[in-house]
N, C-alpha and C positions, 0 to 999 in steps of 0.2 A: 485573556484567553487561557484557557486551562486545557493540557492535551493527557489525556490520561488512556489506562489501559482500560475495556469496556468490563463491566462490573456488569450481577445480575440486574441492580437496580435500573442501570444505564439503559439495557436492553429495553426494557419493558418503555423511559422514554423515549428511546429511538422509536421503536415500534412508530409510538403514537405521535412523535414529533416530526420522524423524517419516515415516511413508510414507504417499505422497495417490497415492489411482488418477490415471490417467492423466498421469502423472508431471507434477504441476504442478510440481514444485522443476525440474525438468529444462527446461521450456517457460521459466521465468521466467528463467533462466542463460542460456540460449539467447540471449533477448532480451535480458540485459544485455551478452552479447557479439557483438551486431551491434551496439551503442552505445546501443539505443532507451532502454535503462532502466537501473537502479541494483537489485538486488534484494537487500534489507538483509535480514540475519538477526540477532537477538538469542540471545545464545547464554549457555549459565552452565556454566561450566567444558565440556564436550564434549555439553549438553544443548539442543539447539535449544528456545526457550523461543516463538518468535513470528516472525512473517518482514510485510513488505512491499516494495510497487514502486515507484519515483519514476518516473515516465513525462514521458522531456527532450523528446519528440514534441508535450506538450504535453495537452490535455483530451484524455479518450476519447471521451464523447459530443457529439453535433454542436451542441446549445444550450450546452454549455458551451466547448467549444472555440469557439464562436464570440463568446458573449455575455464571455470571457477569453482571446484569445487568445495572450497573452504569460505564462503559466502553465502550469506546471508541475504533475502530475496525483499526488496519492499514492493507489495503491490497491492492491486484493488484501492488503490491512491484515487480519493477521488472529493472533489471540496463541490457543496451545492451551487446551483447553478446563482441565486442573490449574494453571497458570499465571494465568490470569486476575483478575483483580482484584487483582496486583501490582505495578504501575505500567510491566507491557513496552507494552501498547499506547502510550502518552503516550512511554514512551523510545522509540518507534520511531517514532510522528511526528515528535518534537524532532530525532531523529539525519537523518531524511529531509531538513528545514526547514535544517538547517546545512549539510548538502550541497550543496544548492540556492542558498541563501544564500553560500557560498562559489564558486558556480560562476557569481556576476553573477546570480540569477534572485529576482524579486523579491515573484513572488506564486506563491503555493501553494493549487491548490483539491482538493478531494477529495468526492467523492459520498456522502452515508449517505443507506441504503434508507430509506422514510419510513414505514416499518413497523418500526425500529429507533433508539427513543427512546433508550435507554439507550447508543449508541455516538454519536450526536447532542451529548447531554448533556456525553459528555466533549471532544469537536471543543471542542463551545463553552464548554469549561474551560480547553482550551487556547490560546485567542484567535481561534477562527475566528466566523466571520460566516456570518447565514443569507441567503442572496440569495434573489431567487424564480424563480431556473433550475432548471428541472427536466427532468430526460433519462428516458429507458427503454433500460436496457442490456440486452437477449440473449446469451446466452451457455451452453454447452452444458459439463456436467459429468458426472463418471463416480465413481459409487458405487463400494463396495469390492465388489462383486458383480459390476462390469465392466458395469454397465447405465449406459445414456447420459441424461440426463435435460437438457432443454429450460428454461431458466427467464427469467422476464425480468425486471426491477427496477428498479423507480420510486427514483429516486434525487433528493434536492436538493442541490444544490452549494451547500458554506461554503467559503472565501475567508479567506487571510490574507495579510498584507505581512508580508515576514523582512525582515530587516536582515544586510547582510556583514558577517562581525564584523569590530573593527580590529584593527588590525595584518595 
């Protein structure tokens, strides 16, 4: 598995390999090329397996951006549904966390919905911590039918401290 940052190239096989309405692969590129963010694809041989964001702007929500302000945000974490339960989400935290970790940044916080035990469970398999911040994110998404849908989501921010590696 190869987890890298999304390239123009990348884009254009997302597009065609994994297609999400409202062109999120395209929004997220977008954003990693004005500098705000990092948008990692795990990929296995020319098959997109899973993608996430490193957000260098810091929290998205206001209680965690505030209650962390020197952190660095992973979100939009999300591994296809055939793929699942083979260890891309966790390589695609660990590869976010080294980035991060190599860029001087020292804590890493990330939001799971608190109606999502099961993505919880792994955070905190993989050394994160439960604080008691909790945000409500809004955010509007587009079905493949091209309908707009409204949602909002209670999220708890876990927390972890990387280390730069030596050398």
């Amino acid at each position: 598995m190869d987890i890298r940052p999304c390239t123009d190239q990348d884009l254009e096989a997302l597009r065609s390999r994994w297609p999400a309405a409202g062109d999120v692969h395209g929004k997220h590129h977008a954003r990693q090329s004005a500098g705000h963010a990092t948008y990692l694809v795990a990929w296995r041989g020319d098959e997109p397996l899973g993608s996430g964001m490193v957000q260098w702007d810091g929290c998205v929500g206001p209680a965690a951006r505030e209650a962390f302000p020197d952190a660095v945000e992973i979100n939009h974490l999300q591994v296809r549904e055939e793929f699942r339960g083979q260890g891309v989400g966790g390589l695609l935290v660990r590869a976010a966390e080294d980035l991060a970790a190599r860029r001087g940044r020292t804590q890493v916080a990330l939001g799971v919905g608190v109606d999502n035990p099961d993505a919880e469970r792994l955070y905190l398999r993989l050394g994160y911590e439960a604080t008691v911040v909790l945000d409500d994110t809004e955010y509007d998404w587009v079905d493949e039918d091209g309908v707009v849908h409204h949602e909002v989501e209670r999220d708890q921010v876990l927390l972890r401290t990387v280390r730069r590696p030596a050398g």
